[in-house]
Backbone as CSV, one residue per row, in Angstrom:
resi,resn,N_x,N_y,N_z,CA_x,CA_y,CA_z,C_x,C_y,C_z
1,UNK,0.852,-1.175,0.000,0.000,0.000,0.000,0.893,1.231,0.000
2,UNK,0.690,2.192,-0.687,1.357,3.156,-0.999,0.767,4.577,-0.014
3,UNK,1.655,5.596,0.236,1.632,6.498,0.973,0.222,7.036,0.939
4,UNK,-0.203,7.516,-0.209,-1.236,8.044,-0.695,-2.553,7.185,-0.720
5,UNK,-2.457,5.846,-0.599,-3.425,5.099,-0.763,-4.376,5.305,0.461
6,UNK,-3.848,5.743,1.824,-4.579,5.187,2.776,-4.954,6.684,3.602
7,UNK,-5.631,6.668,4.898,-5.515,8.005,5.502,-4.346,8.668,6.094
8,UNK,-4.404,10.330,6.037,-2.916,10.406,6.049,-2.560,10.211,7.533
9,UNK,-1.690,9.236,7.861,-1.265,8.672,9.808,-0.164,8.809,8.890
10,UNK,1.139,9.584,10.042,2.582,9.504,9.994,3.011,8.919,11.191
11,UNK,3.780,7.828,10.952,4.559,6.443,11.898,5.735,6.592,12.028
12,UNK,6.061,6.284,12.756,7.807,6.520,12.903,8.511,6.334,12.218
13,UNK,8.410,5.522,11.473,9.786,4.910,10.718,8.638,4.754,8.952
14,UNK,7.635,3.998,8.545,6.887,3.340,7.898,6.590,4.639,6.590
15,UNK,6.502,6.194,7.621,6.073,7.296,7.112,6.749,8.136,6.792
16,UNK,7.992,8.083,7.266,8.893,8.838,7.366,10.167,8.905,6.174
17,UNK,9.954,8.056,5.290,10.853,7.931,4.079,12.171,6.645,4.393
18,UNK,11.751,6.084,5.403,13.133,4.587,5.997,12.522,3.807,4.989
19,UNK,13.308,2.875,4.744,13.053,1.693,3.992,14.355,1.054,4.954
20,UNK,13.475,-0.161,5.453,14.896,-1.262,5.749,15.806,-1.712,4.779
21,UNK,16.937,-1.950,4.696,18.108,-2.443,3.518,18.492,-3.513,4.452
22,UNK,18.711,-4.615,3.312,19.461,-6.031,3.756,20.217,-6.016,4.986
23,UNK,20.652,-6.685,5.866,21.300,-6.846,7.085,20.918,-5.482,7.887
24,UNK,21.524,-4.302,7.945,21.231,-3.665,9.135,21.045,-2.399,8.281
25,UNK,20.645,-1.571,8.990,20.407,0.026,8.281,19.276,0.479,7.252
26,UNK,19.026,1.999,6.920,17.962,2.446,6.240,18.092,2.913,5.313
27,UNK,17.588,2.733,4.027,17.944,3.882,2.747,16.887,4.969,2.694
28,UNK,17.197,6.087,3.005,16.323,7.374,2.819,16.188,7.752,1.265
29,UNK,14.947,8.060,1.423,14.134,8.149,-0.005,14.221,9.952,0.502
30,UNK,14.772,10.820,-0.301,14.289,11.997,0.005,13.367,12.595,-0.176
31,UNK,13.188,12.215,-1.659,11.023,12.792,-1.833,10.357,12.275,-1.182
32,UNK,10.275,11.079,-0.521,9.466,11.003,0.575,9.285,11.717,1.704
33,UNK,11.130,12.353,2.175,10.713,12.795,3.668,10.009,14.261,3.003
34,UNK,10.822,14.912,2.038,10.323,15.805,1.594,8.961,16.119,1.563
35,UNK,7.752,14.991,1.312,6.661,14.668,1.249,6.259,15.425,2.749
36,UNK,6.581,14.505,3.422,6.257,14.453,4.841,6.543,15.550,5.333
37,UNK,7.202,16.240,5.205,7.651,17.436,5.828,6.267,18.442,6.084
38,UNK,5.525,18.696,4.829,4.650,19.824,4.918,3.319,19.231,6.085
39,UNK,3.222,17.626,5.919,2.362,17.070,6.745,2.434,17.460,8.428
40,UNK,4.099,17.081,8.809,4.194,17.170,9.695,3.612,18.930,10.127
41,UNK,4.516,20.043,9.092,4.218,21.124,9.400,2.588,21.610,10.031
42,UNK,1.695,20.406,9.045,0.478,21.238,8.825,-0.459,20.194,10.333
43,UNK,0.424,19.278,11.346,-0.281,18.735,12.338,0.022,19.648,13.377
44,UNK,1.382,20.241,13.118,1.815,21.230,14.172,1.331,22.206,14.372
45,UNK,0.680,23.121,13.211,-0.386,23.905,13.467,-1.665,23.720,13.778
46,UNK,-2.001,22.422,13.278,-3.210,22.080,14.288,-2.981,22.149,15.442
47,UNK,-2.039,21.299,15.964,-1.460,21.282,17.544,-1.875,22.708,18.416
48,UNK,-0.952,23.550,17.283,-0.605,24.952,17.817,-2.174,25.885,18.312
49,UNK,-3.099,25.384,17.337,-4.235,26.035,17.567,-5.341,25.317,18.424
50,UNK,-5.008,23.751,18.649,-5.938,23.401,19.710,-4.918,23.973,21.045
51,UNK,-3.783,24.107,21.262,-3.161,24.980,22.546,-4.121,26.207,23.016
52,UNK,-4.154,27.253,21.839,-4.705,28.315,22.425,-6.114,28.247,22.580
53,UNK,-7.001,27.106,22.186,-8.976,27.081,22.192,-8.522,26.340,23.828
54,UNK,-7.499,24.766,24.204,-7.336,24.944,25.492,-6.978,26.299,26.424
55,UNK,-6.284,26.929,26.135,-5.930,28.012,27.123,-6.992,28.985,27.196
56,UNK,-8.066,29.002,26.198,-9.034,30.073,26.192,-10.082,29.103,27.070
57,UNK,-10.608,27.692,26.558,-11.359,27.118,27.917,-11.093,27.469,29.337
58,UNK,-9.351,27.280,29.919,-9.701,27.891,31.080,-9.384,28.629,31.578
59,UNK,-9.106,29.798,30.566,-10.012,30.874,31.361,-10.853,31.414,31.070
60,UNK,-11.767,30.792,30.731,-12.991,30.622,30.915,-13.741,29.466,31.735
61,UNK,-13.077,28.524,32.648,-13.574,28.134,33.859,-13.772,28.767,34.806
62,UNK,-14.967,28.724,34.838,-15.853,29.589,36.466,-16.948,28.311,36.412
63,UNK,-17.573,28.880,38.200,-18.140,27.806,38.459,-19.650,28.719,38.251
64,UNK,-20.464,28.080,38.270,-22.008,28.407,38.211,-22.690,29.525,39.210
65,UNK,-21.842,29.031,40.343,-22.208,29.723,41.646,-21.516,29.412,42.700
66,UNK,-21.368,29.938,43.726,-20.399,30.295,44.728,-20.423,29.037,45.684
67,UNK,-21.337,28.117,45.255,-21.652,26.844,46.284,-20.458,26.260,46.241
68,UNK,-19.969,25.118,47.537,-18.579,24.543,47.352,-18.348,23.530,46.494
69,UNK,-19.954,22.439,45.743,-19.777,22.000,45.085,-19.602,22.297,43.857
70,UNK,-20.217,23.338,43.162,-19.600,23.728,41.670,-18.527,24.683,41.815
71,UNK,-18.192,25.185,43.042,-16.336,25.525,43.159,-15.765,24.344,42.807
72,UNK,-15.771,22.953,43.446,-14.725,21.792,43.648,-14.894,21.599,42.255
73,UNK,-16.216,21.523,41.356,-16.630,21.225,40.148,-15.805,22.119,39.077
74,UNK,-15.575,23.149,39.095,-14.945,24.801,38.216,-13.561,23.980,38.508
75,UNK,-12.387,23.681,39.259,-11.445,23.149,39.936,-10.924,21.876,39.558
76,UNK,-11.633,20.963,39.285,-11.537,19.658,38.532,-11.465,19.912,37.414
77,UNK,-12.437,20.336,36.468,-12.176,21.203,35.214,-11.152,21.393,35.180
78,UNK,-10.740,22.594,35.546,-9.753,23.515,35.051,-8.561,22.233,35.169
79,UNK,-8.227,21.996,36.232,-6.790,20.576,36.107,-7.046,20.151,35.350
80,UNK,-7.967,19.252,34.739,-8.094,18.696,33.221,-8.389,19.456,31.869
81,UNK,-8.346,20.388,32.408,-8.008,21.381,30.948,-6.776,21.690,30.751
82,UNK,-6.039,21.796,32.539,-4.376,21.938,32.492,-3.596,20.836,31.881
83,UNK,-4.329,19.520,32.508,-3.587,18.255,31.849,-3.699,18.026,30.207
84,UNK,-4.763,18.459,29.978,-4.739,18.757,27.822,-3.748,19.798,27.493
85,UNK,-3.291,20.351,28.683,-2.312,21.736,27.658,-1.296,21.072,28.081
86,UNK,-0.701,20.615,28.958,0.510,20.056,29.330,0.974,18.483,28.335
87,UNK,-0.554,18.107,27.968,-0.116,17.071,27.211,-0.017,17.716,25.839
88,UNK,-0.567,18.479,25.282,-0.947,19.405,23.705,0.770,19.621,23.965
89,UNK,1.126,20.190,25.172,2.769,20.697,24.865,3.836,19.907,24.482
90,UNK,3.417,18.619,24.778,4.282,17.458,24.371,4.351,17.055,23.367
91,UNK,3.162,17.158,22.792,2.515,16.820,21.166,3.440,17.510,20.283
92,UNK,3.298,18.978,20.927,4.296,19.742,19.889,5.383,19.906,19.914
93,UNK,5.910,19.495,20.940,7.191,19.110,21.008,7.653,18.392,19.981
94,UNK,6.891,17.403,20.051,7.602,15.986,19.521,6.826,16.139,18.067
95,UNK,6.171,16.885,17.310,6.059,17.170,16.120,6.757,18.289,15.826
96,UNK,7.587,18.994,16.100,8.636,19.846,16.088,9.945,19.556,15.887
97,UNK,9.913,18.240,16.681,11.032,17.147,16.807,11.230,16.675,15.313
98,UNK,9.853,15.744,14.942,10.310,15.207,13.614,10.328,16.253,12.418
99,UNK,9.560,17.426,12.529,9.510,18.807,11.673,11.666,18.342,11.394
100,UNK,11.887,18.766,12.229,13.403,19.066,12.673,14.500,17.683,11.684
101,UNK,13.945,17.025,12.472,14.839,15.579,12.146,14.643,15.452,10.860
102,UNK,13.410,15.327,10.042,12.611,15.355,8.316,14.049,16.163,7.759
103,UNK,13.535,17.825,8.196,14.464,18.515,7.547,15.794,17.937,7.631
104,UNK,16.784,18.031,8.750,17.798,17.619,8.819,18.280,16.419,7.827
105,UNK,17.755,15.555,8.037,17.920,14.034,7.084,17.378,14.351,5.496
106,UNK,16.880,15.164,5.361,16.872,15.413,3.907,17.913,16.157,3.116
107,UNK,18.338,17.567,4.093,19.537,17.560,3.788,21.336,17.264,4.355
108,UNK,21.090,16.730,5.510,22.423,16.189,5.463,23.107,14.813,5.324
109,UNK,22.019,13.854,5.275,21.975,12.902,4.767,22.578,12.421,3.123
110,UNK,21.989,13.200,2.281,22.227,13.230,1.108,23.645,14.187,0.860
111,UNK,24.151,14.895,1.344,25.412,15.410,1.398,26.399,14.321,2.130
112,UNK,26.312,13.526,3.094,27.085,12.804,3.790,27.361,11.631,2.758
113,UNK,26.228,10.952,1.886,26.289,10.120,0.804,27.119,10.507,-0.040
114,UNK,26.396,11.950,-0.748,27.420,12.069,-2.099,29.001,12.209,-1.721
115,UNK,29.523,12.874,0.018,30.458,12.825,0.289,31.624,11.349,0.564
116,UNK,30.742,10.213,1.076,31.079,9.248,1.048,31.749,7.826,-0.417
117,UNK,30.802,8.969,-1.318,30.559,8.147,-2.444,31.977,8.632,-2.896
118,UNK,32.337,9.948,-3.000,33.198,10.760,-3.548,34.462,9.766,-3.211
119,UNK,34.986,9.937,-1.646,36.165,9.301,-1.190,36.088,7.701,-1.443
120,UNK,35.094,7.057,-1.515,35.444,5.761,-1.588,35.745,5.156,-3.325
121,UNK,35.395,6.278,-4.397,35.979,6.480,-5.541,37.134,6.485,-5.781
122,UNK,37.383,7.841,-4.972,39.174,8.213,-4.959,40.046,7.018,-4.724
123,UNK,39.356,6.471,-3.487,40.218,4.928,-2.885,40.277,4.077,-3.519
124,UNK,38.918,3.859,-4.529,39.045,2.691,-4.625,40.941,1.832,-6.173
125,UNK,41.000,2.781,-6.401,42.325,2.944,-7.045,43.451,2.601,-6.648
126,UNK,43.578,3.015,-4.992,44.791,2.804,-4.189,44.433,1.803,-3.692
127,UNK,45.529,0.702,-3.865,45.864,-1.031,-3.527,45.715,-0.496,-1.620
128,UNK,46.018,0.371,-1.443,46.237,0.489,0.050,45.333,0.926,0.886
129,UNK,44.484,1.193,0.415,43.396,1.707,1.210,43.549,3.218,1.207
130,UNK,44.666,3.832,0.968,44.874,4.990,1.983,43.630,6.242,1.446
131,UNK,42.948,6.164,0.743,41.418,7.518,0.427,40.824,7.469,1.342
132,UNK,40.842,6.180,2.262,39.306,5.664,3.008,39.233,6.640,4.151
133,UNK,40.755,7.343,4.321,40.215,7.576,5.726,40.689,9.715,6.118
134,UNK,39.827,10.353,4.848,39.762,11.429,4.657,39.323,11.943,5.454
């Protein structure tokens, strides 16, 4: 099933442009992360804007009336409106995170390759190894 085929969910690894390669390690597809990039951008602004409709809920927690039960009631609220912003903050964290990492691996990834590719050219000429270790 292909990227596009299904709803858009980004996965750690599945979504992110990895492909497993034989024995150990990943080959990065760059139009893929490239792909992904604007996705991630465009969850982070969701993120960003359910933050501030939480922070506008509470404050806008008040209780009904001055009784101690819809005080304790206004009070419970509000902590679980705190615990959605404290968790919303994590969210964006960590979609900020892969925002970050996407970019990064798209471009230094592909510079570290063509750099690798370069020297193990040069070497491969010398009986001695000696390019390998530029």
């Amino acid at each position: 099933m292909n990227e596009g085929d299904r709803a858009p969910t980004i996965g750690p690894t599945a979504g992110a442009g990895l492909t497993a390669v034989g024995g150990a390690g990943y080959d990065f597809d760059p139009d893929q992360i490239a792909e992904l990039i604007p996705k991630w951008e465009e969850l982070r602004v969701g993120i960003t804007q359910d933050q501030e409709r939480l922070r506008v809920a509470l404050r806008e927690t008040t209780a009904p009336s001055a009784d101690e039960p819809a005080q304790a009631n206004a009070l419970r609220i509000a902590a679980s409106i705190q615990a959605a912003i404290d968790h919303n903050a994590i969210l964006l964290d960590y979609a900020q995170s892969w925002i970050y990492m996407l970019k990064r691996a798209n471009g230094t990834y592909q510079s570290q390759d063509d750099h690798t590719r370069s020297v193990l050219n040069r070497a491969s000429g010398a009986a001695d190894g000696s390019g390998l270790y530029e």
